[in-house]
C-alpha positions, 0 to 999 in steps of 0.5 A: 508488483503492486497492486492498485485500485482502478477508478471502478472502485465503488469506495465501499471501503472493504479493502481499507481494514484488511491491509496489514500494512495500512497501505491503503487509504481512502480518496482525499486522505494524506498518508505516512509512512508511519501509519500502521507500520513500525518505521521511524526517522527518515525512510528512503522511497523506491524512487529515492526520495527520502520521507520522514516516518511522520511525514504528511504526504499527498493522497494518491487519488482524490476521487478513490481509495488508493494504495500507496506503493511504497507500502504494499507487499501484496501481503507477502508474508502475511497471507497467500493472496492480496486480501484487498483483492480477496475481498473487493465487490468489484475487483478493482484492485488489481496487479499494477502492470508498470511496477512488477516486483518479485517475491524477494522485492515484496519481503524486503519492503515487509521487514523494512516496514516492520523492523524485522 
């Protein structure tokens, strides 16, 4: 599953640097597929829209830092536990109950984000 940031968070911004997909973004900030990814052209969301890589979207959350879904792996692949949860003060970045993936799920989105 995905993780996401309750409205606990603090915004100490400790999370924000340690994803390795840049999936996380502070309140307010638009977000692109292409940011810290090596996605290119038209990428094809989980709920089937299609977004170009360069594609300005809508943040997530105004008022906290966020992760955006479709960029999460939960670090899958890149270390044994989600390190935004690792290093939160508060531990408000949490298992997202209505979106649960499997460890198969989380590596296909890794190498679509990644060209591997």
């Amino acid at each position: 599953m995905a993780i996401i940031i309750t409205d606990d968070c603090i915004n100490c911004g400790a999370c924000e640097p340690e994803c390795p997909n840049n999936a996380i973004y502070e309140g307010g900030v638009e977000w692109r597929m292409k940011d810290g990814t090596t996605v290119v052209g038209d990428y094809t969301l989980e709920d089937g829209s299609v977004v170009r890589y360069d594609q300005l979207m809508a943040p997530v959350s105004d008022d906290y830092y966020y992760i955006v879904p479709d960029k999460c792996t939960e670090c899958v692949g890149f270390h044994e536990e989600p390190q935004c949860a690792a290093v939160c003060p508060v531990d408000c970045c949490v298992p997202d109950p209505d979106r649960r993936e499997s460890e198969e799920i989380l590596l296909t989105r890794k190498a679509r984000l990644h060209g591997e």
